[in-house]
C-alpha positions in Angstrom: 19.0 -2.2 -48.9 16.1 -0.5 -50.5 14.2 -3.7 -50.0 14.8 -3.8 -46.4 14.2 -0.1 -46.0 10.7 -0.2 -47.6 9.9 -2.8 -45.3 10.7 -0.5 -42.2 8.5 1.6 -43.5 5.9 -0.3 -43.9 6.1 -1.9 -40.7 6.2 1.9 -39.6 3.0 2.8 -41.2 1.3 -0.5 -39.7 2.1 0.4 -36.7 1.6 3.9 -36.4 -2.4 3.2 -37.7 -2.7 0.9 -34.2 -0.9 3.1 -32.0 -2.2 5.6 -30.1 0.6 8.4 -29.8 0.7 8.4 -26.7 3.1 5.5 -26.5 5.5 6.9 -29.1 7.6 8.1 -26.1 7.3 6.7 -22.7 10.2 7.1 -20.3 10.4 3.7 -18.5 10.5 4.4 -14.4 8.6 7.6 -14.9 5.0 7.8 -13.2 2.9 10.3 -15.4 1.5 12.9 -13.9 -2.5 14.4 -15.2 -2.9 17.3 -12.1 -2.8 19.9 -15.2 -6.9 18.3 -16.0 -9.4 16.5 -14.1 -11.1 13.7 -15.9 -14.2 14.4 -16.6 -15.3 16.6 -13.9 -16.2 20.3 -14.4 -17.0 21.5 -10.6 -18.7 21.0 -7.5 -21.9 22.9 -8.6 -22.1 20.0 -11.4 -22.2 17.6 -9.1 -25.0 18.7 -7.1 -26.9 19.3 -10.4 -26.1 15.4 -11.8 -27.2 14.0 -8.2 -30.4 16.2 -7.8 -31.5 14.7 -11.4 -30.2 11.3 -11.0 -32.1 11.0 -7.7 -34.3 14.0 -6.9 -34.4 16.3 -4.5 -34.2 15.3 -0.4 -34.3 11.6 -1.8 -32.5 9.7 0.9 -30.0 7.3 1.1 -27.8 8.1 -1.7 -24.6 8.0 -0.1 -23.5 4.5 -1.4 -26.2 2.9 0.0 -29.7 2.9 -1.4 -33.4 1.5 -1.0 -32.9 -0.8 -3.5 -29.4 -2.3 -1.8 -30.6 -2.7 1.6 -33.4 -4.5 0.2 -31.2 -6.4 -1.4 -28.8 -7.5 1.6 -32.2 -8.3 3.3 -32.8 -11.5 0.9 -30.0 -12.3 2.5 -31.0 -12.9 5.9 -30.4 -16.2 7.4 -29.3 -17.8 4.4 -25.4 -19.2 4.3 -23.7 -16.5 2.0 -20.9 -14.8 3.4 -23.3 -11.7 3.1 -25.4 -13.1 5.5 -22.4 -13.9 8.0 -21.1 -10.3 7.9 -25.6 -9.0 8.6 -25.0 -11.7 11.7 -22.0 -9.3 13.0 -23.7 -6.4 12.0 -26.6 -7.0 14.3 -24.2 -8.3 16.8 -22.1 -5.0 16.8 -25.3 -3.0 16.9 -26.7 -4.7 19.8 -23.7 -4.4 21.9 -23.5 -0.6 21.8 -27.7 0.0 22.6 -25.8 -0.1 26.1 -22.8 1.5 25.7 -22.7 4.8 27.0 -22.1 8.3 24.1 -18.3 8.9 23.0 -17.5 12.0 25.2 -15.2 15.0 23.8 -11.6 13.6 24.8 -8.1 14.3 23.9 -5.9 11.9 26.1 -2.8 13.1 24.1 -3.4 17.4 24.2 -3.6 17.0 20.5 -6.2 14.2 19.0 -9.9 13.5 19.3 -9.0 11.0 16.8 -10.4 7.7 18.1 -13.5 9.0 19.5 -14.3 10.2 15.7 -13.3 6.7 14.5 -15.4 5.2 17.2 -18.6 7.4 16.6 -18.1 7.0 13.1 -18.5 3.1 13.4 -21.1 3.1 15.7 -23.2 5.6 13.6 -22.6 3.8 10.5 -23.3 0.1 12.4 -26.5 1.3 14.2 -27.9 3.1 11.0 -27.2 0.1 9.0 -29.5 -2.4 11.4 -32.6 0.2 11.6 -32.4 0.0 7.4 -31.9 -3.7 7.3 -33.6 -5.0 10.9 -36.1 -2.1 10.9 -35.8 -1.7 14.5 -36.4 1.7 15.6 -33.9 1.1 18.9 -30.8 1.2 16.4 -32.5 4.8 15.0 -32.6 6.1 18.4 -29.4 4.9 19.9 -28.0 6.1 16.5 -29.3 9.5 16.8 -27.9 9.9 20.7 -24.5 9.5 19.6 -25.1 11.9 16.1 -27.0 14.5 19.2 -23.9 14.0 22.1 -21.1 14.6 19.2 -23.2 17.3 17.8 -23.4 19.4 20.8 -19.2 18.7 21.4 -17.7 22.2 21.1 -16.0 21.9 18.2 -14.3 18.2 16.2 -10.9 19.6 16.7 -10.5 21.3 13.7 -6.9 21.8 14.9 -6.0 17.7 14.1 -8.0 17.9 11.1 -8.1 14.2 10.7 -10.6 14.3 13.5 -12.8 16.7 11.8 -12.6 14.4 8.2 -13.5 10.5 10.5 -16.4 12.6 12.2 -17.9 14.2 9.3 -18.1 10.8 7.8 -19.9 9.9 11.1 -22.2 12.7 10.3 -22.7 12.5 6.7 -23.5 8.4 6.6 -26.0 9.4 10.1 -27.7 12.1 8.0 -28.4 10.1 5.0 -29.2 6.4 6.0 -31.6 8.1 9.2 -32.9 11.1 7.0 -36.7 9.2 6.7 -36.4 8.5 10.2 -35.0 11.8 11.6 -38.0 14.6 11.8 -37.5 18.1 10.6 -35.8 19.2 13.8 -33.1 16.1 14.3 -32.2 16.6 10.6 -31.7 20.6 10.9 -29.3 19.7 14.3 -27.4 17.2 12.3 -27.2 19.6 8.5 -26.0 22.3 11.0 -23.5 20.8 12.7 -21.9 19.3 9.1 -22.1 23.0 7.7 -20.5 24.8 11.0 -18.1 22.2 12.2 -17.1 20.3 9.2 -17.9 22.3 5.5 -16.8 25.2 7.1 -13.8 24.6 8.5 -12.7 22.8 5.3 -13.7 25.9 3.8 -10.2 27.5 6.1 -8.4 24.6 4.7 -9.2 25.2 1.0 -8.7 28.9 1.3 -5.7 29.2 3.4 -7.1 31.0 6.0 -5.7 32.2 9.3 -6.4 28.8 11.6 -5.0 26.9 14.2 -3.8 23.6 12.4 -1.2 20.9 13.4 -0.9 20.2 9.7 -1.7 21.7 6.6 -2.6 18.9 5.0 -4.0 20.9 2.0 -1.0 23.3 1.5 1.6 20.6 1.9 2.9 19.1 -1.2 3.1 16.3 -2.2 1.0 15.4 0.8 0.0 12.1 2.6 -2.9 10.0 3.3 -5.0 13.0 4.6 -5.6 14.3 0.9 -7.6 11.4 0.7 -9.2 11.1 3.8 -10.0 14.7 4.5 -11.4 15.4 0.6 -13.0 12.4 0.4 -14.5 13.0 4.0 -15.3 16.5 3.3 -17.4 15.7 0.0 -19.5 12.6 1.8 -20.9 15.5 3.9 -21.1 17.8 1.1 -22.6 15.2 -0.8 -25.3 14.3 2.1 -26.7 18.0 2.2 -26.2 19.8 -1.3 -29.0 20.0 -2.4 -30.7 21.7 0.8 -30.6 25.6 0.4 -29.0 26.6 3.1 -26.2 24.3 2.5 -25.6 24.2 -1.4 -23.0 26.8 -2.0 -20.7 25.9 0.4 -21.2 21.9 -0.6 -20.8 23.0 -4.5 -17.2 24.6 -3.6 -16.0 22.0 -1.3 -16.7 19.4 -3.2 -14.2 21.5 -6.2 -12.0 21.8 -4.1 -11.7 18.1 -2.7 -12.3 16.4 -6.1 -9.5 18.2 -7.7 -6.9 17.2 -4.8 -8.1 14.1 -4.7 -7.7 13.1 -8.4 -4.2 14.9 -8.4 -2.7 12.8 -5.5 -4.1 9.7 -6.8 -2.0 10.4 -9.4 0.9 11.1 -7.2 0.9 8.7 -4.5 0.1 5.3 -6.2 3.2 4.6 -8.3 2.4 3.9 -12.2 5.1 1.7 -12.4 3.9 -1.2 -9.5 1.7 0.2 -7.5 3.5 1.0 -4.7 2.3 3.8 -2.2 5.2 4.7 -0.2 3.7 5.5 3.0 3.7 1.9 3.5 0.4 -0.8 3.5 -1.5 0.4 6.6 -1.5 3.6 5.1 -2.6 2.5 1.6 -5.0 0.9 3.5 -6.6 4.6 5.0 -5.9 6.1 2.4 -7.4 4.0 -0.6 -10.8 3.2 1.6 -11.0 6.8 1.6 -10.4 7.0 -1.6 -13.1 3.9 -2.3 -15.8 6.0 0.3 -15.4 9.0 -2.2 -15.5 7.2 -5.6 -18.1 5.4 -4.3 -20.6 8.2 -2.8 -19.9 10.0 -6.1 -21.1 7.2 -8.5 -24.2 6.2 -6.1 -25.1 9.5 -6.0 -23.8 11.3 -9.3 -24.2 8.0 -11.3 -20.2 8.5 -12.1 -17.0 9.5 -10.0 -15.7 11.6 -13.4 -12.9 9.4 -13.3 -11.4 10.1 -9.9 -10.2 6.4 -9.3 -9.7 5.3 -13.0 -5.5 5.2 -12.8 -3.7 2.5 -13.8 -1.5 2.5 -10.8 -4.3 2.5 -8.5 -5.3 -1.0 -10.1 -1.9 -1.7 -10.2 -1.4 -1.2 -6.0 -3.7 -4.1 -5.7 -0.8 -6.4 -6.9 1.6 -4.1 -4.3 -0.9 -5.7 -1.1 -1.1 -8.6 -2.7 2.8 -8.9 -3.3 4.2 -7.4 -0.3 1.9 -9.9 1.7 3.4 -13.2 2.6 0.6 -16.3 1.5 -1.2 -16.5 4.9 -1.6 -12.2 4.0 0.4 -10.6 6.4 2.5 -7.8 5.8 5.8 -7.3 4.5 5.9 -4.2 6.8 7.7 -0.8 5.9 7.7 2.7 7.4 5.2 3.6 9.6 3.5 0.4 9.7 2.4 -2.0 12.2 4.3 -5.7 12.1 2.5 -8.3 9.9 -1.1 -7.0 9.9 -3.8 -9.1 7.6 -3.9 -7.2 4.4 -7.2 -9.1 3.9 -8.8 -5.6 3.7 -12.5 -4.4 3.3 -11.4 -2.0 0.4 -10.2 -4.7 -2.0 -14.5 -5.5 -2.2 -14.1 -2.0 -3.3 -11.1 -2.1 -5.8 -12.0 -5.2 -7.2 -15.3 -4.2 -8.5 -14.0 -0.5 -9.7 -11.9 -2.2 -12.0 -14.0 -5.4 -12.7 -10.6 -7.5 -11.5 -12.9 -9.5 -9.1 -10.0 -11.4 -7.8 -8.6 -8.8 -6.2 -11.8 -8.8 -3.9 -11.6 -12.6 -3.0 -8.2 -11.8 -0.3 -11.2 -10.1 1.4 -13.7 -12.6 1.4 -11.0 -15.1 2.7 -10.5 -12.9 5.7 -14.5 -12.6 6.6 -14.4 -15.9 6.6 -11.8 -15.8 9.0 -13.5 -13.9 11.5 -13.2 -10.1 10.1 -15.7 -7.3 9.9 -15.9 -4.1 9.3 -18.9 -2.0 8.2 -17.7 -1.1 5.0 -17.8 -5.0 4.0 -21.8 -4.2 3.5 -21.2 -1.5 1.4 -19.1 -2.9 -1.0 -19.8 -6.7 -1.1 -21.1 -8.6 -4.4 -20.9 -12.3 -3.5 -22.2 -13.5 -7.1 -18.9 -11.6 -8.9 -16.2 -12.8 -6.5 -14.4 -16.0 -6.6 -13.9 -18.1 -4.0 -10.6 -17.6 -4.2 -7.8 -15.2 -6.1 -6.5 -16.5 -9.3 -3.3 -17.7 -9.2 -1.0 -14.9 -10.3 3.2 -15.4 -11.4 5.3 -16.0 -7.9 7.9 -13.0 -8.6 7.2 -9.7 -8.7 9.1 -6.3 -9.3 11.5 -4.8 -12.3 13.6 -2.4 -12.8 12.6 1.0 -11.2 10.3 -0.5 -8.9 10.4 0.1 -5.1 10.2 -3.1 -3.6 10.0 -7.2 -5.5 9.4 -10.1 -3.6 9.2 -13.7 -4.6 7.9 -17.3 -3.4 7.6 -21.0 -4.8 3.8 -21.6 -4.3 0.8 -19.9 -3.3 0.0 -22.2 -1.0 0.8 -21.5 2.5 3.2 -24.1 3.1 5.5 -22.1 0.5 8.6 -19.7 1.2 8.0 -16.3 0.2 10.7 -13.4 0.7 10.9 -9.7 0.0 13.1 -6.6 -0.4 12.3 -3.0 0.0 13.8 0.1 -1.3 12.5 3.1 -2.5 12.8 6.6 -0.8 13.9 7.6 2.6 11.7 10.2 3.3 10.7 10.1 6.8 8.6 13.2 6.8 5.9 10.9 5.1 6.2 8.0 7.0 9.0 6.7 5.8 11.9 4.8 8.0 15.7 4.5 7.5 15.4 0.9 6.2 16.5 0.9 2.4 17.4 -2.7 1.5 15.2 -4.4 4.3 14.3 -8.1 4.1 11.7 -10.7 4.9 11.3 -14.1 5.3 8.2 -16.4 5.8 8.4 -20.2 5.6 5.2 -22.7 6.3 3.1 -20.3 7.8 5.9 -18.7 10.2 8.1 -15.0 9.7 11.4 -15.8 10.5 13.0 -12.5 9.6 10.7 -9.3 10.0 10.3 -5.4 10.6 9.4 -4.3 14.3 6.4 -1.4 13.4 6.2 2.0 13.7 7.0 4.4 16.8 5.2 6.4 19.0 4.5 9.8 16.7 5.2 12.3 20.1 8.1 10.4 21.5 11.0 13.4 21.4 13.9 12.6 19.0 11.7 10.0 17.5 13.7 10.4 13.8 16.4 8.9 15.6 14.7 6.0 18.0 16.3 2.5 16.8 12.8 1.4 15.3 13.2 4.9 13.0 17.1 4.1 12.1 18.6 1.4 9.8 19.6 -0.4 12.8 16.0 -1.3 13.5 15.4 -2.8 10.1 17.1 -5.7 8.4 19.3 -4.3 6.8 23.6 -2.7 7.0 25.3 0.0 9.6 28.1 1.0 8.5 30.3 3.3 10.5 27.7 3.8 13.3 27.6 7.1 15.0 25.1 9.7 16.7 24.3 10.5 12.8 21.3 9.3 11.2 22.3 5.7 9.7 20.9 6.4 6.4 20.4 9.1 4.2 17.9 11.2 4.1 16.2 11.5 0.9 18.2 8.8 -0.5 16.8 7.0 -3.2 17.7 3.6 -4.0 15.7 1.7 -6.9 15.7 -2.0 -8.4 18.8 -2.1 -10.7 18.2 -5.5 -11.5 15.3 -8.2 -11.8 14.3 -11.8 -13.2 11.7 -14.2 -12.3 12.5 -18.1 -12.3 13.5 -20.9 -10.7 16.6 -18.7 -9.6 14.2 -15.3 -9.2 16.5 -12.2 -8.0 16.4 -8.2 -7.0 19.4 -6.0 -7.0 19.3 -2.4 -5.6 22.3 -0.3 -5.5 22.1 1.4 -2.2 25.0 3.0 -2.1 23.1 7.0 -1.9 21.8 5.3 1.5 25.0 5.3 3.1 27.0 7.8 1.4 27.7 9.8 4.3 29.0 6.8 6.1 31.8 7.2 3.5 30.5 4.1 1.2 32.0 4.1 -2.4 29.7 1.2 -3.4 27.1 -0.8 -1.5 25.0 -3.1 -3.7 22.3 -5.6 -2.2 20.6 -8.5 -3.5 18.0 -11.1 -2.6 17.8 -14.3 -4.8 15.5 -17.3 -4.3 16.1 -20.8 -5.7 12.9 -21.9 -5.4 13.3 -26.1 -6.1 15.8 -25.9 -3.4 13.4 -23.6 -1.0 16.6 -21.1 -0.7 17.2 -17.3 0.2 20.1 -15.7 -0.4 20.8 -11.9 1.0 24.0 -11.0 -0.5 26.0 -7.3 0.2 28.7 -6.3 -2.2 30.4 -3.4 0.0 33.4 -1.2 -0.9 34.4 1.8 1.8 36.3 4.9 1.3 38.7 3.6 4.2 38.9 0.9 6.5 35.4 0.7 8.3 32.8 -1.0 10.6 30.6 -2.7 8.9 27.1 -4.4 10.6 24.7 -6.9 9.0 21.2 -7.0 11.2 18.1 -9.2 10.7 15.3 -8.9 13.1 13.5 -11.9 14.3 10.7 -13.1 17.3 12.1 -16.3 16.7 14.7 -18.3 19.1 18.2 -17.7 18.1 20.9 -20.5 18.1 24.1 -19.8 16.8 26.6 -22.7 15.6 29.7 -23.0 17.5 32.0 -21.7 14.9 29.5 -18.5 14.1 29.1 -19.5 10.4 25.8 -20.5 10.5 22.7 -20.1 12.9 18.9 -21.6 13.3 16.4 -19.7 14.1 13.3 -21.5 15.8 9.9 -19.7 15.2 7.1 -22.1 16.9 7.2 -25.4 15.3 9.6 -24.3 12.7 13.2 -23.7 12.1 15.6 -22.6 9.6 19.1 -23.1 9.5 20.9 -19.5 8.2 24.7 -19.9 6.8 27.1 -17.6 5.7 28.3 -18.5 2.2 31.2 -16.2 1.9 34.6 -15.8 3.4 33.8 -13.0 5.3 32.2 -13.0 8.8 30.3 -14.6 12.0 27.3 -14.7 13.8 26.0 -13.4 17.1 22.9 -12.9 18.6 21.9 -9.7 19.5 19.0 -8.2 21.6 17.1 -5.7 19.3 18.2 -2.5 21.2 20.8 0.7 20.3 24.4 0.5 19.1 26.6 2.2 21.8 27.4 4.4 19.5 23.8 5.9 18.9 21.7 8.8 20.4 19.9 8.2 23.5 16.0 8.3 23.0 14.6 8.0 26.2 10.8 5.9 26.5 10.9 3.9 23.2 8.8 1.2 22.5 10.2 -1.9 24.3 11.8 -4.6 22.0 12.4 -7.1 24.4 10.6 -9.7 22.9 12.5 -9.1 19.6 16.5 -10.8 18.9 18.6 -10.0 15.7 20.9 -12.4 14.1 24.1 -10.2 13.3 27.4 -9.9 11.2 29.8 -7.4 12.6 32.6 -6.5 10.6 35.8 -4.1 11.6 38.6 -2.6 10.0 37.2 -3.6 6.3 37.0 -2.0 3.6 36.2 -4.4 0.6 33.9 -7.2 1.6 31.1 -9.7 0.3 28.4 -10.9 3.1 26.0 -14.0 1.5 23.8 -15.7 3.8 21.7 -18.6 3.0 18.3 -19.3 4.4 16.8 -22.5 4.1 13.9 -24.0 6.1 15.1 -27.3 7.8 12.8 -30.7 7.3 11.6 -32.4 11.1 14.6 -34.4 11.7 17.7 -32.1 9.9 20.4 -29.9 12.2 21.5 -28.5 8.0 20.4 -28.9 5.1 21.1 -32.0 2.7 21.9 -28.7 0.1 23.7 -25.6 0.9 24.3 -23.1 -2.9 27.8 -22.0 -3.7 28.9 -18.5 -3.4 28.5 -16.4 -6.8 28.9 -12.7 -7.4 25.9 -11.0 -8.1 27.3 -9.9 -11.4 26.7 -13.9 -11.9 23.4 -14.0 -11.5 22.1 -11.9 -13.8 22.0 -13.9 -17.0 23.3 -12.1 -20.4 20.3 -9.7 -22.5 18.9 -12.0 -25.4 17.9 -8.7 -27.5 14.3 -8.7 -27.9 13.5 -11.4 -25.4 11.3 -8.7 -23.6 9.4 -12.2 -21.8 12.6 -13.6 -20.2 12.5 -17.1 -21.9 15.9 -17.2 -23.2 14.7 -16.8 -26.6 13.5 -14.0 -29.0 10.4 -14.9 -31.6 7.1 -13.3 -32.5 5.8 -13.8 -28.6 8.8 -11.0 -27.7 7.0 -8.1 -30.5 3.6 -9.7 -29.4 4.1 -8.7 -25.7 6.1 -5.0 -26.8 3.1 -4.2 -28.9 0.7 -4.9 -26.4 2.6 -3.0 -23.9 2.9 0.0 -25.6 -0.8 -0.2 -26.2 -1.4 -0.6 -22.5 -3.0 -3.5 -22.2 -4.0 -4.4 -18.9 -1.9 -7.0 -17.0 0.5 -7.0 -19.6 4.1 -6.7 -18.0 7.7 -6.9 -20.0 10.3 -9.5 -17.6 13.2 -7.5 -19.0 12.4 -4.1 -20.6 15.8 -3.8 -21.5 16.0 -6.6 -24.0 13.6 -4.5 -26.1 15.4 -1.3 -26.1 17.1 -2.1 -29.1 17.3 2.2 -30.1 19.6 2.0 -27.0 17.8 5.4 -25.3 16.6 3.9 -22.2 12.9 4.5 -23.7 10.8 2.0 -25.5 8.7 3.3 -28.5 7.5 2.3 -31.6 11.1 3.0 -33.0 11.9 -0.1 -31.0 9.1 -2.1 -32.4 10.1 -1.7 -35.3 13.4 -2.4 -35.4 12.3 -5.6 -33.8 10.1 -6.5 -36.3 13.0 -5.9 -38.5 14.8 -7.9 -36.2 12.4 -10.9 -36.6 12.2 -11.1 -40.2 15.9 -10.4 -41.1 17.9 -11.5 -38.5 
């Protein structure tokens, strides 16, 4: 005993020499939080004081673009780089709007000048980018029209602030890539109008004064996309003029202000755990390009961005595109998102280099070579550190905790891939009703998807059927006028393994508690050597109930004479769906309200959308499993179809300490704990539980321990 005990102890004292303490006690499933400090920045004034000595005073460009990098994209002229493609579309862009008429002050809706600030702000940054690569003085002048007509609007509707933030950008990129062209007068117009229309408004933002806003974006907490957008908007523009005299005090204090949100909803929004940001992908999208504008202006003109970006579960939301895309990289849609966009975005050029993870940048250079461009491509691109393609990363992702998982055989795109989401309802932040939602893409084609967001001003809109549960892929039970979800209701991963038989479990029963649910559990498992999805529901009502079971699909729907199974034609391709358990039938349903639910009047028409339905009544305790297999040329089934199992028999028994999922515990399992705990990058446990051997739902370096001991003794 004392031989044994000594050896704890020594292991202990091993241990606690390599281990930082931070990881003495980490709650799994909780995101940290740093808002209490701020890296290393000290204040705006700091800033100003590290850019003025980095580059001098008045030197122009700084704001992520320098002399030095537009002479180096012009080596790239007419040579066959990707670079040189995107300087082709560049030039192209630019020599389309010479023509165009100036953006004019308009606000269709009576609220937003929104996309004329997006528009000016790509035609300013386009046009100033030709005169500094082309040197053609026409893209200087057609630039400056569009800085002078913007300039002389009345205001940039402070009162949608988001417009103010997207034209500020416009203003700050126009001020410092034109600043040797401009003369004294052009560049006092376009300083002024920054200070008076944008710095000084954000000033009312930051200070909470009396103001006409549609949102508070910077009272509001825990906020949304426009903490990133407006502060990292706001300190490009403060960045572009603070070190001019009449403009450095107000630049010193806004960029304060607009760091220190910044870096605290960084923290906040991108979870710690996966990487998921809740708002959805499209949102990530505007939001982390923000984000990647701001780090970047910072560094190129600071020489650091103090740390604003350096979070793990910002280089963790790289693997949340990259997961919740299906292998041709189109989305696995949620919330306020649009249906199956390319996530081939111009920020993961960004991400990829902040973090030195250059694979996360090649998803973009595949989708330039596709036929995308956006401006920001120039600023970010780096062709000699990106592969030509991503590496290949493990097929399952998720775990216990986590908001959404999703799984897939291959990479390649003749592969299936399928994905649940959970998470939070919280529709204030763009969030649907559509807990336990699934998709399916086989060879290239979505056979089961989400429908995209809503118009934001249509009246009742928290209860139009793209908004409700009944819009999603998911269960109604008891429908009424009532929202078809819970509010608020969080519903996590309970359970998760990878593997030829790879599976997520989320109890969801807080979702539909008020439809007087005792228990609903959902799970989606893949069989990958047999190219199978199963969506199973484990449901148990208070009472007798109604019970529907919707999947959402642009695909042809033909349902078998008997209602057990259905195929669902897509194109070319076509998958035969089958219900595995005792309990229901198939119809084919056009995607529009239950008779049972509010009137919305002018939603979005669906008419080119069916769903594939279940529709139980009078149940109370039922089991719905459904199959999904992708038919070969010449087959009405498939040659295979899985047996029913509970759920419960899917999860396989805890080998303690087999924290890697193998089936076996050995000196790989307290390899992979210890370099968890010491944070290793891209180090990720299969089954955290199997390590928790001090039974506290915590892992420390009590549990190490007692693993080691584990190893050595039995």
């Amino acid at each position: 005993m004392q031989k044994h005990l000594l050896s704890i102890l020594l292991v202990l004292a091993m241990v606690i020499c390599i281990i930082p303490h931070t990881v003495f006690a980490e709650n799994i499933g909780s995101d940290s939080c740093q808002a209490e400090n701020y890296g290393e920045f000290i204040n705006g004034e700091q800033v100003i004081t590290d850019m003025i000595e980095k580059n001098g005073l008045y030197a122009h460009p700084r704001i992520i673009m320098s002399e030095s990098k537009f002479s180096e994209l012009k080596t790239h002229i007419g040579d066959d780089s990707v670079t040189a493609c995107l300087i082709d579309k560049l030039r192209n862009e630019a020599d389309r709007t010479i023509d165009m008429p100036v953006c004019q002050y308009e606000i269709p809706d009576g609220i937003r000048l929104l996309e004329t600030s997006k528009r000016i702000q790509r035609r300013v940054a386009a046009l100033a980018l030709a005169y500094n690569i082309f040197g053609d003085e026409k893209y200087a002048r057609r630039c400056y029209a569009e800085l002078e007509a913007a300039g002389n609007f009345k205001d940039w509707n402070p009162r949608h602030f988001l417009d103010t933030a997207e034209m500020s950008t416009a203003f700050a990129l126009g001020y410092d890539w034109l600043y040797n062209w401009m003369n004294d007068d052009q560049r006092t117009f376009v300083r002024s109008n920054i200070i008076e229309k944008g710095l000084t408004q954000v000033m009312e933002d930051f200070e909470d004064k009396p103001r006409t806003r549609t949102y508070r974006w910077y009272q509001d907490q825990p906020g949304d996309n426009w903490k990133l957008v407006c502060s990292g908007s706001m300190s490009m523009a403060a960045l572009a003029v603070g070190d001019e005299a009449d403009a450095r005090n107000i630049a010193s204090e806004v960029l304060t202000f607009a760091y220190k949100e910044a870096y605290s909803f960084v923290r906040r929004a991108y979870s710690e755990k996966d990487g998921t940001y809740s708002e959805g992908l499209g949102y990530w999208d505007y939001a982390t390009y923000y984000l990647g504008l701001h780090s970047s202006a910072l560094t190129s003109t600071a020489g650091t961005d103090y740390g604003l970006a350096d979070f793990e579960g910002l280089r963790k939301s790289a693997d949340f595109i990259r997961y919740m895309s299906s292998n041709t990289s189109k989305s696995f849609s949620f919330g306020d998102d649009r249906e199956s966009q390319d996530t081939g975005w111009s920020v993961l050029l960004w991400l990829g280099d902040y973090f030195k993870s250059y694979d996360i940048s090649a998803a973009r250079i595949k989708s330039i070579k596709n036929g995308s461009f956006l401006y920001f491509d120039l600023l970010w691109i780096d062709e000699d550190k990106i592969p030509d393609s991503a590496k290949e990363s493990p097929a399952d992702w998720g775990e216990v905790g986590a908001s959404n998982a999703s799984f897939r055989n291959t990479w390649d795109e003749s592969g299936i891939v399928a994905a649940l989401h959970v998470g939070e309802n919280n529709y204030k932040y763009h969030g649907h009703y559509d807990l336990g939602s699934f998709y399916i893409e086989s060879n290239g084609a979505r056979f089961f998807t989400d429908l995209g967001n809503e118009n934001y001003e249509l009246p009742n809109r928290q209860y139009s059927y793209r908004i409700r549960a009944e819009g999603h892929n998911t269960l109604v039970i008891n429908p009424s006028k009532e929202l078809d979800q819970q509010e608020g209701a969080e519903c996590l991963i309970t359970s998760f393994g990878g593997g030829n038989e790879a599976y997520a479990v989320s109890d969801l029963t807080a979702a539909y508690e008020p439809s007087d649910a005792e228990s609903v559990v959902r799970g989606l498992k893949m069989i990958k050597d047999k190219k199978c999805v199963i969506i199973q529901d484990e449901i148990s009502l208070k009472a007798p109930g109604e019970i529907y079971w919707f999947a959402h699909t642009k695909g042809q729907i033909n349902v078998a004479d008997d209602g057990r199974s259905a195929i669902v034609t897509v194109d070319s391709e076509r998958m035969w769906i089958g219900i595995i358990s005792d309990a229901g039938r198939f119809t084919a349903m056009n995607a529009e309200p239950l008779p049972t639910s509010p009137v919305v009047p002018n939603q979005t028409d669906n008419s080119n959308y069916r769903k594939l339905a279940v529709h139980l009544t009078n149940t109370q305790d039922t089991t719905i499993s459904v199959a999904c297999i992708p038919l070969k040329q010449s087959e009405t089934q498939p040659s295979w179809i899985p047996s029913f199992e509970n759920i419960s028999e899917w999860i396989p028994k805890t080998k303690e300490g087999d924290v890697n999922n193998d089936g076996k515990f050995n000196i790989s399992d307290v390899v992979l704990l210890q370099k968890w705990l010491l944070t290793v990058p891209d180090t990720h446990l299969s089954n955290w539980k199997a390590a928790d051997l001090c039974d506290d739902n915590r892992l420390d370096v009590f549990d190490l321990c007692l693993m080691r001991r584990k190893l050595i003794y039995g």
